[in-house]
MARLO-30180 format. One line per 3 residues: for each residue x, y, z of N, C-alpha, C, O. Coordinates in Angstrom, 2 decimals. Layout:
# MARLO-30180
X:Y:Z:X:Y:Z:X:Y:Z:X:Y:Z; ...
END
This chain:
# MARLO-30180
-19.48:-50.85:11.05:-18.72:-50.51:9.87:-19.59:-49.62:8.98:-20.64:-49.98:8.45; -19.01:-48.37:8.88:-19.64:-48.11:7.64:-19.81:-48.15:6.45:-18.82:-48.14:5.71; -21.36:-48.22:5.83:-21.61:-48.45:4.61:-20.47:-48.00:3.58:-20.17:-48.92:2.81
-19.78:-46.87:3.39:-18.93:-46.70:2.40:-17.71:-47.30:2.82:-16.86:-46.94:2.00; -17.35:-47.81:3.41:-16.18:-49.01:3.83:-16.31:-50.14:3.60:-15.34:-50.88:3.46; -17.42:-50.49:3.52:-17.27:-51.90:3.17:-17.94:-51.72:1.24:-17.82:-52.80:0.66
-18.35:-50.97:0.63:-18.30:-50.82:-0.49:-16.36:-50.02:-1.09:-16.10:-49.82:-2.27; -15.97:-49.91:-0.64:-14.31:-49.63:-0.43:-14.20:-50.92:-0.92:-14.15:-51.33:-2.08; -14.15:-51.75:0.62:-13.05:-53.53:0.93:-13.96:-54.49:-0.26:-13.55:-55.62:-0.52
-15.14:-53.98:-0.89:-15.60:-54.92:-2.20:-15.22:-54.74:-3.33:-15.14:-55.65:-4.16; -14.80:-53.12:-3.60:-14.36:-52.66:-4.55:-12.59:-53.15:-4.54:-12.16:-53.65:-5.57; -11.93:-53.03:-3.70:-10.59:-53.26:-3.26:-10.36:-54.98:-3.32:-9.46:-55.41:-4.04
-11.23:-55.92:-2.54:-10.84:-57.25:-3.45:-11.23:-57.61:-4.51:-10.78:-58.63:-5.03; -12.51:-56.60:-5.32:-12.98:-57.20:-6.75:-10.98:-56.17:-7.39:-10.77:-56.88:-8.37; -10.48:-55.75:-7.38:-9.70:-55.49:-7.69:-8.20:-56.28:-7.42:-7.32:-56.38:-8.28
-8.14:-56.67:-6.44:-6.95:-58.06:-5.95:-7.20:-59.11:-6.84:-6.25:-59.45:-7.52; -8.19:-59.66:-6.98:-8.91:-60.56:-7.80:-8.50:-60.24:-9.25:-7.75:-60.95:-9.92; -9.05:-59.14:-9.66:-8.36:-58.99:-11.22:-7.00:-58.86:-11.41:-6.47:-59.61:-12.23
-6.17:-57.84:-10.68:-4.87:-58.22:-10.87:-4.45:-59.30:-10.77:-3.47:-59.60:-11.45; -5.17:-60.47:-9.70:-4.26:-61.70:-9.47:-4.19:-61.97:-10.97:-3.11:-61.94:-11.56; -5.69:-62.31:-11.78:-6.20:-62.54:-12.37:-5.11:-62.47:-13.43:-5.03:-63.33:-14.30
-4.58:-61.83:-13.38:-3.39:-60.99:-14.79:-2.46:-62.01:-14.68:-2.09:-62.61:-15.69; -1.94:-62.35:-13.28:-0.25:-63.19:-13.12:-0.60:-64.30:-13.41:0.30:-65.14:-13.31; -2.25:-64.89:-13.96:-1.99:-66.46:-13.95:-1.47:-67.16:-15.39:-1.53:-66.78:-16.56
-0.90:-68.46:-14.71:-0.60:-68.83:-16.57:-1.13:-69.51:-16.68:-1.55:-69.81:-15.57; -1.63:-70.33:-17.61:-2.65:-71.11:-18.03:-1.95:-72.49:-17.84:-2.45:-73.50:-17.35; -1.09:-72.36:-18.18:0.00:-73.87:-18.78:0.41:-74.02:-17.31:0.84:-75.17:-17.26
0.53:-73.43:-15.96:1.06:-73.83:-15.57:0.81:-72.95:-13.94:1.48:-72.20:-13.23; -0.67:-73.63:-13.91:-1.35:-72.93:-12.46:-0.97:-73.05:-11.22:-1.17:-72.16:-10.40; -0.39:-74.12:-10.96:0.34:-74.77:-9.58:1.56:-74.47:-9.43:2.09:-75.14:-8.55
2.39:-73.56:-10.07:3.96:-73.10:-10.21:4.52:-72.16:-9.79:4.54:-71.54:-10.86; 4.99:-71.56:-9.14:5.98:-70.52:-9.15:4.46:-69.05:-9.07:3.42:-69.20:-8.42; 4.80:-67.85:-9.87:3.95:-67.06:-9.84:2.07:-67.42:-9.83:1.17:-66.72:-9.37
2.04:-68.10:-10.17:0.55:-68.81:-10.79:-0.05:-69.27:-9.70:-1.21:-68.88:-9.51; 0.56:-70.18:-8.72:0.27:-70.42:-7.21:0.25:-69.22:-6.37:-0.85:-69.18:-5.80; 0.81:-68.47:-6.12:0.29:-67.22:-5.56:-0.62:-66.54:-5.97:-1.25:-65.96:-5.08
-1.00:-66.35:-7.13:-1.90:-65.98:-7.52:-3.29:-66.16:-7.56:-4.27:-65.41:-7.52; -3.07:-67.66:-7.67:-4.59:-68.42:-7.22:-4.77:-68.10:-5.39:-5.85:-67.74:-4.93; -4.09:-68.21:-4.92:-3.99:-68.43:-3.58:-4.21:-66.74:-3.16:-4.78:-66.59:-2.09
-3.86:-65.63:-3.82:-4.60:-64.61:-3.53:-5.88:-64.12:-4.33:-6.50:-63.09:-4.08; -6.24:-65.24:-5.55:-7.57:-65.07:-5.30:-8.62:-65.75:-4.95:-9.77:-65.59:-5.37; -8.16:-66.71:-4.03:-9.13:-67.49:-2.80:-9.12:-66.61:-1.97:-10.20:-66.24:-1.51
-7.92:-66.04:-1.56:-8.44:-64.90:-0.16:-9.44:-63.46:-0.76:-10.24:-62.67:-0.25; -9.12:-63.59:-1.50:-10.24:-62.40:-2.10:-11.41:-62.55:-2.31:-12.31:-61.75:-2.10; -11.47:-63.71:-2.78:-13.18:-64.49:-2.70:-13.90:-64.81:-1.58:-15.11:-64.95:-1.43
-12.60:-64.95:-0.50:-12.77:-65.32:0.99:-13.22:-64.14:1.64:-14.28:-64.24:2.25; -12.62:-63.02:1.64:-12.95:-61.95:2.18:-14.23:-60.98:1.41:-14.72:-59.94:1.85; -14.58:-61.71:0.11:-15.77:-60.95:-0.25:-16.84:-61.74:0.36:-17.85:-61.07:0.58
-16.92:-63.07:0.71:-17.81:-63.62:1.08:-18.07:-62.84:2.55:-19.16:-62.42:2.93; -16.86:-62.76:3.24:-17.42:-62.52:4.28:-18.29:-61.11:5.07:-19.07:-60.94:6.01; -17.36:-60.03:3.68:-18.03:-59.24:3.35:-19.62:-58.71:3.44:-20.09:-57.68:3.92
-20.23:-59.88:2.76:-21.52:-59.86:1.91:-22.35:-60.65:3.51:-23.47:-60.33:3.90; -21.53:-61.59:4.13:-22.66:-62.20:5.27:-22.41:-61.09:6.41:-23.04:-61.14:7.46; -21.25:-59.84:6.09:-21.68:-58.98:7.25:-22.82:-58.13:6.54:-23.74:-57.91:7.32
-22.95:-57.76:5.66:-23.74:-57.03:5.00:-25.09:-57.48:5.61:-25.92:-56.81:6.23; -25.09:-59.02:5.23:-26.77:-59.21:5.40:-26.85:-59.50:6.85:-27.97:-59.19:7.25; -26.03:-60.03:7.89:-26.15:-59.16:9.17:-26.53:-58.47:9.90:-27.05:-58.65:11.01
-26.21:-57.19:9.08:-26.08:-55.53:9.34:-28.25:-55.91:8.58:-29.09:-55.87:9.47; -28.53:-56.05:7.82:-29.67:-56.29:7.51:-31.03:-56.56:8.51:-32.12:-56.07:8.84; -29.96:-57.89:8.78:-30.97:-59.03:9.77:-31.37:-58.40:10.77:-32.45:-58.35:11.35
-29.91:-57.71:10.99:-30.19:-57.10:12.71:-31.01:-55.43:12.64:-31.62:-55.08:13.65; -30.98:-54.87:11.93:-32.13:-53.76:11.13:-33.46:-53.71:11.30:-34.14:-52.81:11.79; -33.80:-54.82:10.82:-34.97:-55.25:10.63:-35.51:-55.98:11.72:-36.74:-56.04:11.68
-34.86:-56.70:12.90:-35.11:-56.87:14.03:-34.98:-55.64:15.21:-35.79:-55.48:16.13; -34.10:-55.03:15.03:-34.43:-53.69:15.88:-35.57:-52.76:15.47:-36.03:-52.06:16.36; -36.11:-52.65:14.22:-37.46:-52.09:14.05:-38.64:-52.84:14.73:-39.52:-52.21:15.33
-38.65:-54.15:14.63:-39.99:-54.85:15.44:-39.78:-54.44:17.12:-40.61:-54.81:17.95
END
């Protein structure tokens, strides 16, 4: 993957994340719009994580092909 793609898909769920961020209601998180919302920003948190362990990956394995 390239480096500017996956700074893209970080930039693109730190952005899913804030819009979810917008639809939630306070009074009433488990409901109707508010549940989707949370629930797309677990997958956004989900997919940044996984993000970040390909990143350091892409690292690990770097730094073992130099030795």
């Amino acid at each position: 993957m390239n480096k500017y793609l996956l700074i893209v898909l970080v930039i693109l769920a730190l952005g899913l994340i804030a819009y979810n961020a917008t639809m939630l209601d306070p009074e009433n998180l488990f409901k109707g719009d508010s549940l989707v919302a949370l629930i797309g920003i677990m997958a956004a948190l989900c997919a940044l994580v996984l993000l970040m362990v390909y990143q350091t990956s892409r690292k690990i394995q770097k730094k073992l092909d130099e030795d």
